[in-house]
N, C-alpha and C positions, 0 to 999 in steps of 0.2 A: 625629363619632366619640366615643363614651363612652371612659373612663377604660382606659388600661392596668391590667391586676389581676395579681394572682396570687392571684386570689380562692378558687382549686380547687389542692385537692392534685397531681392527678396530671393530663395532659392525656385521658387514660378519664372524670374525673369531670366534668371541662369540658363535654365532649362529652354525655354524661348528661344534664346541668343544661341545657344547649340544647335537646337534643331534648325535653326538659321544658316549657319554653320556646316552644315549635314552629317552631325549625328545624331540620326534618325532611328537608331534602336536602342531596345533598353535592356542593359544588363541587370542580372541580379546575381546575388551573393546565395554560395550553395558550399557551405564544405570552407574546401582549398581551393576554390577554383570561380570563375564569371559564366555565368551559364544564359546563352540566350537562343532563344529557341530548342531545339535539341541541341546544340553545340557548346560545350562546354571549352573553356579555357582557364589554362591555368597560369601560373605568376610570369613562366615567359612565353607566353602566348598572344599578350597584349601588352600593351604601351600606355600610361596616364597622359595625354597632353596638356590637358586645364582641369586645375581644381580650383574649388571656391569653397569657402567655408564658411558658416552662419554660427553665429551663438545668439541662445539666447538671451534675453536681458537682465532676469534674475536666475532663471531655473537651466543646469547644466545640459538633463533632458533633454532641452531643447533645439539643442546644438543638431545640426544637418551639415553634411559632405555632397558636393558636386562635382561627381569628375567626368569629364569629357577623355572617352577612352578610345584608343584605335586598336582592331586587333590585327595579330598577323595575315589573316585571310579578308583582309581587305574591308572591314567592317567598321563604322562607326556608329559610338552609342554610347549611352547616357548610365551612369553607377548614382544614386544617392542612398547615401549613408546616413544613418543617425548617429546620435551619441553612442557609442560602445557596443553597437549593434552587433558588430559580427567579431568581436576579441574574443570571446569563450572556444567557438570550433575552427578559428582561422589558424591555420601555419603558421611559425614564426616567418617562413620567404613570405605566404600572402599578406602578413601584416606591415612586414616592411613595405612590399610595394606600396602600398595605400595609406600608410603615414605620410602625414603632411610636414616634407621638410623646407624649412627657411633655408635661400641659400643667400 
């Protein structure tokens, strides 16, 4: 996984700068697994390359996740996250992948 950033202002311009990028599809959180389209993936199925993370100013809520994901079958595309959104039905493996480690 590359670096934690807050390389982008806002997370619209994150997103921007990816599809710039070419990743051009959007994952979503289902379960244990990334699911786009009908295809579903699970924790080693895909790769995190860039995350960005947002908090917001006063209120935790607020907080959003940008990760720029690649999967095995040759796919790029876009995960945002909010604050605590998927820790209730996630895996302890899909939560690890998708914590944000300082290295």
């Amino acid at each position: 996984m590359t670096n934690v950033t807050y390389k982008y202002a806002t997370v619209l311009v994150a997103i921007q700068n990816l599809r710039n990028e070419g990743y051009n599809v959007d994952f979503n959180l289902e379960e244990n697994c990334l699911i786009c389209g009908g295809n579903k993936y699970t924790n080693d199925d895909f790769e995190i390359e860039q995350v960005y993370r947002y908090e917001g100013e006063s209120n935790p809520s607020d907080e959003a996740t940008v990760y720029g994901i690649a999967s095995k079958d040759g796919l790029k595309g876009i995960l945002v996250t909010a604050y605590g959104a998927y820790t209730d039905s996630m895996s302890t493996a899909m939560l690890r992948k998708l914590a944000l480690k300082k290295e």
